[in-house]
matplotlib code that plots the C-alpha trace (Angstrom):
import matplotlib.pyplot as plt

x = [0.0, 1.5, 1.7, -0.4, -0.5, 0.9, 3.6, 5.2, 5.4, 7.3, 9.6, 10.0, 10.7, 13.1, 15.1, 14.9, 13.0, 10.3, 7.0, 5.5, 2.3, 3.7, 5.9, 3.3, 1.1, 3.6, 4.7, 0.7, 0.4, 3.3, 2.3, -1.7, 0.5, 2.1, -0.2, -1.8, 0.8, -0.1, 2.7, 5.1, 8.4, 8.2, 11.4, 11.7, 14.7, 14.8, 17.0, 17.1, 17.0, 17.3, 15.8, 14.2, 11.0, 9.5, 11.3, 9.2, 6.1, 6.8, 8.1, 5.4, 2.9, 5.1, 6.0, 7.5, 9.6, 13.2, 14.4, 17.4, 18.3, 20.2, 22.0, 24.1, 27.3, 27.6, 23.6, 22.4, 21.2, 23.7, 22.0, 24.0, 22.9, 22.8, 19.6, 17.7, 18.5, 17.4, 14.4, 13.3, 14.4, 11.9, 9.1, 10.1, 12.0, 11.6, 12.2, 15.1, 17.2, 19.8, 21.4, 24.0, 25.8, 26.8, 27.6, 24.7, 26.0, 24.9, 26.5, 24.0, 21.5, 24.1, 24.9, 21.0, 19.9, 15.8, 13.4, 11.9, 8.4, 8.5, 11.3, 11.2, 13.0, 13.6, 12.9, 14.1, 17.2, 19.4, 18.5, 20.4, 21.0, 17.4, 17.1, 19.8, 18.0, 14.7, 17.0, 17.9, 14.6, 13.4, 15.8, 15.2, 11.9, 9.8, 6.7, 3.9, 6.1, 5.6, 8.0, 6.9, 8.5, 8.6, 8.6, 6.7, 5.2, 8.5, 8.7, 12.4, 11.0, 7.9, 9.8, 12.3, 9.3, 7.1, 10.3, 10.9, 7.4, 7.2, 10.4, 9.6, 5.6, 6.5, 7.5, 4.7, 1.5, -0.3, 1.0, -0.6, -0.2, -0.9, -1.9, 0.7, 2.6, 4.9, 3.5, 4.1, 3.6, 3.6, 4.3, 3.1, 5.6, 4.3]
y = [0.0, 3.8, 5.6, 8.7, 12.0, 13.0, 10.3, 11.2, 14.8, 13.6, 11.5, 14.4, 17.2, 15.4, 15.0, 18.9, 18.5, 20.9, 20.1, 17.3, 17.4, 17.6, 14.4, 12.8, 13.3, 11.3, 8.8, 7.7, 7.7, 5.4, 3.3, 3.3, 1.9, -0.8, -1.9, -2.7, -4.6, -8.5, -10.5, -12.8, -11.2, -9.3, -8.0, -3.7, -1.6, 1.9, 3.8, 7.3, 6.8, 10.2, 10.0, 7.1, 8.5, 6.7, 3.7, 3.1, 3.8, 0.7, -1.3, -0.3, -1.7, -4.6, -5.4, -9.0, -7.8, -7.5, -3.7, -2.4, 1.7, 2.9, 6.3, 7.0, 8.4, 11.8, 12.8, 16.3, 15.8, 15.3, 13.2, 10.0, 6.6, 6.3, 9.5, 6.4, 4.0, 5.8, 7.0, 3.2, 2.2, 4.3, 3.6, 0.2, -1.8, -5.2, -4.6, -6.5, -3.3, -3.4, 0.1, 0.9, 4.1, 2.7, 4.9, 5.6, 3.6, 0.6, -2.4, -1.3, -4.1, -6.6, -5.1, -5.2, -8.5, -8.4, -9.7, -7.0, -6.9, -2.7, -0.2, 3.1, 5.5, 9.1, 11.4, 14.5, 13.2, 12.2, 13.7, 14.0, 10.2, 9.3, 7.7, 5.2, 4.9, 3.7, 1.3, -0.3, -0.7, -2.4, -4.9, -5.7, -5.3, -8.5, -9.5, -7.2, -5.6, -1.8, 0.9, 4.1, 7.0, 9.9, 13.7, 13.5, 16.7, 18.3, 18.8, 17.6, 14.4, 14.3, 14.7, 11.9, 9.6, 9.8, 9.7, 6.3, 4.6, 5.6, 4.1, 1.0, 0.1, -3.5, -3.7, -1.6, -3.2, -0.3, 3.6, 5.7, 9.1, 8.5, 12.0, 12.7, 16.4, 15.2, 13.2, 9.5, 7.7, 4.0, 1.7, -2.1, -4.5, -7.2]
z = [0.0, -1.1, 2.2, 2.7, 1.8, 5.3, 5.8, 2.4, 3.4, 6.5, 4.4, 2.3, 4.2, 6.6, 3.2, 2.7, -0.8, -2.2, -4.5, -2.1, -3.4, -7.4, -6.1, -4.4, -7.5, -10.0, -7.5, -6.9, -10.6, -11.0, -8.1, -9.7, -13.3, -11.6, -9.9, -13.2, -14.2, -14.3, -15.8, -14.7, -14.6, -11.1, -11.7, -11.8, -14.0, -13.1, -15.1, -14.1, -10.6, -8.3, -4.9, -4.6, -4.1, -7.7, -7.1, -3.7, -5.3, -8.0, -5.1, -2.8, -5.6, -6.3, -3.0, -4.0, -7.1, -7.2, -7.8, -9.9, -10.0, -12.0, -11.8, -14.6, -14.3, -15.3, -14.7, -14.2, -10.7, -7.7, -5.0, -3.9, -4.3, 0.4, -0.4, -1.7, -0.1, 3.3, 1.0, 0.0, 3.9, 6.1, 2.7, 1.8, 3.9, 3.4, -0.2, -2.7, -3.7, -5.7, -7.2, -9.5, -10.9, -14.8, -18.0, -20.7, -23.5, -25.8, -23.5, -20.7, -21.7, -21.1, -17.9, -16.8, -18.5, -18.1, -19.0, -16.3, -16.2, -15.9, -16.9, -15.1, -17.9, -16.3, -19.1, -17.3, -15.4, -18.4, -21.0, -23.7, -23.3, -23.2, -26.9, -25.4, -22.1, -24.5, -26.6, -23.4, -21.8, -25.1, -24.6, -21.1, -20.9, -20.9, -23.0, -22.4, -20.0, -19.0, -20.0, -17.7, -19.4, -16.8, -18.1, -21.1, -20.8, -21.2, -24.6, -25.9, -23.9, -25.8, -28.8, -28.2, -27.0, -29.8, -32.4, -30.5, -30.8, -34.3, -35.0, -32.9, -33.6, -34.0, -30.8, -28.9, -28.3, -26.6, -25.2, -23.8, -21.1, -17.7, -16.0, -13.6, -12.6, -15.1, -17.3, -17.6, -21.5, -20.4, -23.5, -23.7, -25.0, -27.7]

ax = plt.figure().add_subplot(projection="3d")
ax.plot(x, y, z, "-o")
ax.set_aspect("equal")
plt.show()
């Protein structure tokens, strides 16, 4: 169960971070998409990773499933990996975490073999490395698996987002945009 309103604020503001109820608004949205999710693979790729607060929203739907963040080297933001680790500690602590700071480049599927049943892509965190960040999570992800793409509503996002599901309609069964402060498109693998 996503904690409330008022706990998340807690959370929040003992980590100094502004927006809560923006925050609060995409992390229920992504927790409302995974919850949705009902194939096998209960395995969870988060590429883009900043303070964990997204990552506990997946995990808090997906309680059982087996987590993997991924900051990449070199990415705008500058929180450390320990921000979510305490982050998914006081919301999800019984969870399987694993995190990892790798490079965005083309040998990052190998690195992060799936199949994963959803892939968390952080439009806004690594951009301009998000075409590769798609790439990847089309190779990981497992079939009818979830990509979340986070930050559509940006527009060099959208732009990059709908260039890739034109360019990969044989591999999408269904996308569509999930309301959210910052827009999620969620993609359906075949």
């Amino acid at each position: 169960m996503f904690p409330s309103l008022r706990v998340f604020e807690e959370i929040v503001h003992s980590c100094h971070l502004d927006q809560v109820e923006d925050l609060y608004r995409d992390c229920l949205s992504k927790y409302q998409i995974a919850g949705q999710y009902t194939g096998g693979d209960k395995r969870i790729l988060d590429l883009g990773v900043n303070e964990g607060y997204r990552a506990a929203a997946l995990l808090c739907a997906l309680p059982d499933a087996e987590y993997s963040g991924v900051k990449y080297v070199g990415a705008r933001d500058d929180e450390p990996l320990t921000v979510v680790e305490v982050i998914l500690a006081k919301l999800c602590p019984n969870s399987n975490v694993r995190l990892h700071n790798l490079e965005i480049n083309e040998d990052l599927a190998e690195k992060l073999p799936g199949p994963h049943g959803i892939v968390h892509v952080s439009g806004l965190h690594f951009n301009p490395g998000l075409w590769q960040a798609l790439t990847t999570a089309s190779q990981v992800v497992g079939k009818h698996g979830l990509i979340i793409i986070d930050g559509y509503l940006d527009g060099n996002v959208r732009q990059i987002v709908d260039r890739f599901v034109k360019s990969h309609a044989d591999f999408i069964s269904d996308g569509y945009l999930q309301d959210s402060s910052r827009g999620n498109f969620v993609v359906t693998a075949r």
